[in-house]
N, C-alpha and C positions, 0 to 999 in steps of 0.2 A: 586876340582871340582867346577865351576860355581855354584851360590847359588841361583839365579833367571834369566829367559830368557824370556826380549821382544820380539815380533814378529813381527816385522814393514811389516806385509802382511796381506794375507786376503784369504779366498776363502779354497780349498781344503792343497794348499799349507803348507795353516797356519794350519790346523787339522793335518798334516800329519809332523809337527814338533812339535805340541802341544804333541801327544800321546807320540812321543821319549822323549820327557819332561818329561812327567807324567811315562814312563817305568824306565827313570832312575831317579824317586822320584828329581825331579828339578822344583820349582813350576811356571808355563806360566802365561804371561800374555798377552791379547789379547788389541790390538788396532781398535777400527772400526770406519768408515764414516759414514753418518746418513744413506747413503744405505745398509749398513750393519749391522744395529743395531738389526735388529734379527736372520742374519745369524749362524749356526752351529758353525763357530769358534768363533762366540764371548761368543755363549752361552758355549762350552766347556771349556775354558780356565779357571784355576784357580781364575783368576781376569782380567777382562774385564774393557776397559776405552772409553769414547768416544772421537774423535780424529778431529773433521768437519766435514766441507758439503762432500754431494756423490763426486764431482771430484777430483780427485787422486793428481791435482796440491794443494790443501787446505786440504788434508789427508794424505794420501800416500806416497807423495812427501812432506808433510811440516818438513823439517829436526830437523830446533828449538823446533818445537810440538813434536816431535816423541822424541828427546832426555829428553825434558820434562818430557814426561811421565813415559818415562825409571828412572829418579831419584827419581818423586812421587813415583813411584812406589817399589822403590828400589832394582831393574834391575840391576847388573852387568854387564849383555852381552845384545846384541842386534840379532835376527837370522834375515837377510833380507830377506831370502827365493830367490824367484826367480824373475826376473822383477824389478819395483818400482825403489827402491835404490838400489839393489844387489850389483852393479858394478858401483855406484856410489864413487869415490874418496873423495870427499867432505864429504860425509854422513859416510865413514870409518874415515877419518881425526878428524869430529866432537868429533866420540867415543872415538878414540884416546886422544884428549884434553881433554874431561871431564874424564876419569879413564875407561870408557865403554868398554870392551871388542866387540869387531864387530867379528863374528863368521863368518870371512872372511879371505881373505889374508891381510895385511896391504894396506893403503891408500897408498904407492910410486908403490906397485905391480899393482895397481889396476890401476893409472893412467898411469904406462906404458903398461899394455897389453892392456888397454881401446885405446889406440892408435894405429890402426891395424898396420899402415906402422912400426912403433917403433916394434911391435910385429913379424910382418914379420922378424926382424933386429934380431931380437933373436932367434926366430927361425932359420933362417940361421947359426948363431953363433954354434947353439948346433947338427948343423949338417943334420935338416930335411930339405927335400926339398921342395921349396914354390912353389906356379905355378907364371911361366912367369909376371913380371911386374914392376911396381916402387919401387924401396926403399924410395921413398918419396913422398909425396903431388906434384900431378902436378898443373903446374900454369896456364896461362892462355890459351885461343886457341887455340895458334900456337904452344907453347911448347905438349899443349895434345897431339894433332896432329903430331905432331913429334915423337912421344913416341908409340902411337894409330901405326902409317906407319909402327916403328920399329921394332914392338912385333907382326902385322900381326891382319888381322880382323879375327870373331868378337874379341870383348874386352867386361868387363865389367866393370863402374863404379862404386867404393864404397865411401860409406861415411868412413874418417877415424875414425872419435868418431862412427859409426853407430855399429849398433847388429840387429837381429833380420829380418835381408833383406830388413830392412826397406830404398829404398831410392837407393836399387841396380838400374842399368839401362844398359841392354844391348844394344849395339854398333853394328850393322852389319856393317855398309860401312862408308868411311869418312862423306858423304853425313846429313847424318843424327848425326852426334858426335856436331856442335853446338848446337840446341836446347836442348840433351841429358843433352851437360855436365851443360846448364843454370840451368836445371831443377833437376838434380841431386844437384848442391849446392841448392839451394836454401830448399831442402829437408831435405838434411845434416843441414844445416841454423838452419832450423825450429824443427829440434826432435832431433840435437844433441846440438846444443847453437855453432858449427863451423862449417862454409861450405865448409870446406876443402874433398879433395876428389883424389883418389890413385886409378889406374886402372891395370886390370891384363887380363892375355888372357883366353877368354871364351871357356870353355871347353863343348861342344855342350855333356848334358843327361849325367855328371859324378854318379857316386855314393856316396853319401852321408856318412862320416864311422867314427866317435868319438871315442875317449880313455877316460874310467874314470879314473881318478890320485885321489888320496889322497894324501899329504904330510904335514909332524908335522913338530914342530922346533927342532925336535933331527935328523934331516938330511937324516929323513925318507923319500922317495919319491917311489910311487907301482903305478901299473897301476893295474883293473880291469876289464878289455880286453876290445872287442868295441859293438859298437852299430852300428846299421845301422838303418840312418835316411832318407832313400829318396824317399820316400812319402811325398810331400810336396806340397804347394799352395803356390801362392804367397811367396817363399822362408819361410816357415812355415810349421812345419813339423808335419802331422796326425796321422801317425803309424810311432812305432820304435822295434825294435826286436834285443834279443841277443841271440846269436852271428852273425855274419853276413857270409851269404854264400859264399862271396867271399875273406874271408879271413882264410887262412888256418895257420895253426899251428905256422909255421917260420915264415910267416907275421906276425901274431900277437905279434910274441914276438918281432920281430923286430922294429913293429911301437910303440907297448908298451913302451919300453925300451926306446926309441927315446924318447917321449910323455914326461914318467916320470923324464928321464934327464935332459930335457928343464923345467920343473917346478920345478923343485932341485936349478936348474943355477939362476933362477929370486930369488929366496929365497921364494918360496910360499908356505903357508901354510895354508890347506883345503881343501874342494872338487874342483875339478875342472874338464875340460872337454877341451880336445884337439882335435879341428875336422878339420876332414882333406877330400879334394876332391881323388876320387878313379875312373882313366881313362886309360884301357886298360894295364892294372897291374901293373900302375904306381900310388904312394900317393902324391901330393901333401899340404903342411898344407893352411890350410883355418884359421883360430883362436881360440884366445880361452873363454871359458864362467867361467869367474873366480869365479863360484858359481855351489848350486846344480842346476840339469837341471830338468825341465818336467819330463824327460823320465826315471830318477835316478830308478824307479822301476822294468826296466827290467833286471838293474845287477845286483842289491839286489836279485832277484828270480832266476837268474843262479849260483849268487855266494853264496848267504845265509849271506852277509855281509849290515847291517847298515849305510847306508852313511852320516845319519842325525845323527845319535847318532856320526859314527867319528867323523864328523862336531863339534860334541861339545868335546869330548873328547880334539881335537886338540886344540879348543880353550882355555880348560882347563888346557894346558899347558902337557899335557900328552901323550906320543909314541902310533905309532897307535897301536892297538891290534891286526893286525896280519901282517906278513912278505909277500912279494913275493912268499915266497915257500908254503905258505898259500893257494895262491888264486887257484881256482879250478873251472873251467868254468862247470856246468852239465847242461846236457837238452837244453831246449831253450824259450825264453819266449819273447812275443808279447805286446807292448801297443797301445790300439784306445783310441785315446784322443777325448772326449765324449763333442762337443761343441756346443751351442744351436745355429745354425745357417742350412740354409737351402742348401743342396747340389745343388738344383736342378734347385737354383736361382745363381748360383756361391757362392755358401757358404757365400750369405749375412747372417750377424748377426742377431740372431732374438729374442732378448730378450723378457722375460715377464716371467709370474708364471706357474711355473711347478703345477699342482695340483696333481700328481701322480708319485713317483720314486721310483718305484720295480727293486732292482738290480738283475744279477745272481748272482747264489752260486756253490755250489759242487766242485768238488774234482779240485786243482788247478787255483782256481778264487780269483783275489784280483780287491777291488775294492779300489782305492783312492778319494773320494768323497769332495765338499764341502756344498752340499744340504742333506738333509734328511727328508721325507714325502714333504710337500706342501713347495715349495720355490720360491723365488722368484732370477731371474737371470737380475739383475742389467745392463742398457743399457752404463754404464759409466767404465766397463772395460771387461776384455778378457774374452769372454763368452763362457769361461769352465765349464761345469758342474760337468765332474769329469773325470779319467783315467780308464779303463777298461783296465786289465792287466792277462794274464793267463802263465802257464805255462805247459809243456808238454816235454816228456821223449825226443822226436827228434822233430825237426820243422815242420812232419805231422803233428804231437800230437798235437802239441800247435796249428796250424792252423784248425783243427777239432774243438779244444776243445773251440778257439775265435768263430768261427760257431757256435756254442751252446752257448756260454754266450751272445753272441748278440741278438739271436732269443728269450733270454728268457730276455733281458733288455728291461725293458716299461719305458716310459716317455711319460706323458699322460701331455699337456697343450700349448708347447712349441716345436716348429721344432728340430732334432738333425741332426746331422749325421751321425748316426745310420745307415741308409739306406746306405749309403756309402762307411762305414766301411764292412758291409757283401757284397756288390757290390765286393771289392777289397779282399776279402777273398776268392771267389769262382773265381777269372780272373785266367786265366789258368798263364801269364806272373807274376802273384805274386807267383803263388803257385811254379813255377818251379827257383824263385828266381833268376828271371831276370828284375833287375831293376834299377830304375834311378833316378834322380831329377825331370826330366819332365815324370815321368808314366803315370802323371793325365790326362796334354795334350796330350800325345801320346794314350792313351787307350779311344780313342772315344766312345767304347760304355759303359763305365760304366753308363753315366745317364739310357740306356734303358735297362741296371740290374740293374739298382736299382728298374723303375718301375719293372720290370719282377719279381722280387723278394718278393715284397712287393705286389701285385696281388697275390701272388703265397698261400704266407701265411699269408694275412689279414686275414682270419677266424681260423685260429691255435691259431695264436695271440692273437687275440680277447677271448679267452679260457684263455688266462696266464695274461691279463690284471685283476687287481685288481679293479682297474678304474670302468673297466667296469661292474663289477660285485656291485660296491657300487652305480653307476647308476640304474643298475637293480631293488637292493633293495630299493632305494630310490621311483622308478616307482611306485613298486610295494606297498610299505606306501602308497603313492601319491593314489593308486588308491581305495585302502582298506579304504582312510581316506574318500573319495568320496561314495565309496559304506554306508560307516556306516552312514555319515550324511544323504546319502539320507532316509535311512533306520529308520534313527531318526526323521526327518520330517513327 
């Protein structure tokens, strides 16, 4: 077993691999930016280091510092969590050279799936089907364009080092494919370090639909059924839920089985996440996230299994602890990803200090957090504040039961979207689980439920706010201290 583990992350993430740490008696060690130096994971963690300044290129990203710290420290493994380095080559290569265990798949895995078109290539190998498009980097105008006429409009541009949607660019008509595709490399350019870019045919409002994989180096490879991710912004995705309504039994084993093949075949070993587009009952793959995901918490609470604890088990050179005939889908379970940003402005980001955060509780509520009491939410990365995650006997249950843990979540300082989330809990097109990539665009009126909502039960609210009850008392000193002095004069 691993005898110490760095966390090259931060935020909820790193709490949420610290405690797998601390359950299985392995002592953590936290990394922070000076924006972080008094956030909750630093102060958790067994041993705590400071790492640079707030931006993530001088902290998060400084590979030499972060290996650094891991040998001061006397860190065997490294957990990258999600983001930052996760799926970084170079940063798994590093570990690899100095003796570091990277609590990943290896650095050759990482640089070929990090390559979408390479990844497309394997995929097709292992028998999944990709949607319509290049097996390789197209070149310049005339070749796009030629490719773009073949495959039929629309199209969409990807980056091939890209994740994240960062840099996608849909394509309706030739008309409009030069300035797309200038603008898409140059995107690619700038967040991947290559402007290379691979186009595929655009599937108008697919469904969104993941496979969890696991696989160790004893030739272990399971799937832990799917997710459905397609609630999404700006290719970013709000709510995710397992299992998904439109996959039934045979599908799942079938996409499964596929998923886990294909991560057998590369030789990968760890969490991983196979997602794949879902249009008119057909799967096409989309790629893969060669790390844990955000969302990792809604099949932990269908399945009852550990992802992060695998995670290290695997890395520890050890068979995963349960089979195939193991896994056991129950119930169904929901995550709103809890981000300080404002819905109502286009979910611009809205950083600053929480001065109040009352989570729910009761029967089926998990909260994944990286704040606790008075925080402050740092404007220099992705402003999550935490996962709000429940679970329920059938997907009424759990949509009932996220209706109640929303109404009773406060966060008093700091916009969320909160509002949002229960906006999209009560739309008639979620509840009957009809949905898509584009719900958000297509579902016009959730801004005027969300006011509708929030009108509705500002004064219920106002009752469950803690916030507002430490105001009150405060007034009420305030005014007491006023009565006395006058009374003293």
């Amino acid at each position: 077993m691993l005898k110490k583990i760095l966390i090259a992350n931060r935020g909820e993430i790193a709490v949420r691999i610290i405690r797998a740490c601390r359950e299985m008696g392995i002592p953590s060690v936290a990394v922070f930016s000076e924006a972080d130096r008094e956030a909750l994971f630093a102060r958790y963690a067994d041993l705590s280091s400071p790492i640079g300044p707030s931006a993530a290129i001088h902290s998060y990203l400084n590979i030499p510092l972060i290996i650094e710290k891991a040998k001061e420290s006397g860190s065997d493994a490294i957990h990258p969590g999600y983001g930052f380095l996760a799926e970084n080559p170079e940063f798994a290569s590093a570990c690899e050279r100095e003796g570091i265990r990277f609590i990943g798949p290896s650095s050759r895995v990482l640089a070929l799936l990090g390559d979408k078109v390479a990844a497309r290539r394997e995929m097709q190998k292992s028998g999944i089907p990709v949607v319509p498009g290049t097996d390789e980097c197209v070149g310049e105008y005339e070749h796009t364009r030629s490719v773009a006429e073949r495959i039929g409009y629309p199209i969409i541009l990807k980056p091939a080092g890209g994740g994240g949607g960062i840099g996608m660019t849909i394509v309706g008509d030739e008309r409009a494919l030069p300035g797309a595709l200038e603008s898409a490399r140059k995107i690619a350019g700038t967040n991947f370090g290559i402007p290379d870019i691979y186009l595929e045919k655009y599937l108008p409002n697919p469904r969104h639909i993941e496979f969890q994989i696991l696989a160790d180096s004893h030739g272990n490879a399971i799937h832990l059924g799917e997710r459905e991710c397609s609630i999404q912004r700006r290719h970013q995705k709000l709510i995710e839920e397992s299992p998904s309504t439109a996959v039934g039994e045979e599908m799942r084993a079938r996409m499964g089985l596929l998923a886990a093949e294909a991560a057998g075949s590369v030789g990968y070993e760890g969490a991983a996440t196979v997602e794949f587009l879902f249009s008119k009952g057909e799967f096409y793959f989309l790629e893969v996230n060669a790390r844990v995901q955000v969302e990792h918490p809604v099949t932990e609470m269908v399945t009852g299994i550990d992802i992060v604890k695998e995670q290290i088990r695997i890395a520890s050179g050890l068979p995963l602890s349960v089979s195939q005939e193991d896994v056991r889908i129950r119930g169904h379970a929901i995550e709103c990803r809890i981000n300080a940003e404002d819905p109502l402005k286009d979910f611009i980001p809205a950083p600053g200090k929480i001065h109040v955060h009352q989570p729910p509780g009761g029967p089926g509520i998990r909260i994944d957090s990286g704040v606790c009491g008075a925080a402050v939410i740092p404007p220099f990365y992705d402003p999550i504040v935490s996962k709000l995650i429940v679970w329920g006997g059938d997907r009424n249950e759990a949509i009932h039961r996220m209706r109640r843990a929303l109404y009773e979540y406060v966060i008093e300082g700091a916009a969320t979207n909160i509002p949002f989330h229960r906006a999209v809990m009560e739309n008639e097109r979620f509840v009957e689980g009809n949905l898509g990539t584009h719900f958000i665009d297509t579902e016009t009126t959730l801004v005027e439920d969300m006011k509708r909502i929030a009108e509705r039960e500002s004064t219920l609210r106002e009752k469950l706010s803690l916030g507002s009850v430490e105001k009150k008392k405060i007034a009420a000193i305030a005014a007491a201290t006023v009565a006395f002095r006058g009374h003293s004069a």
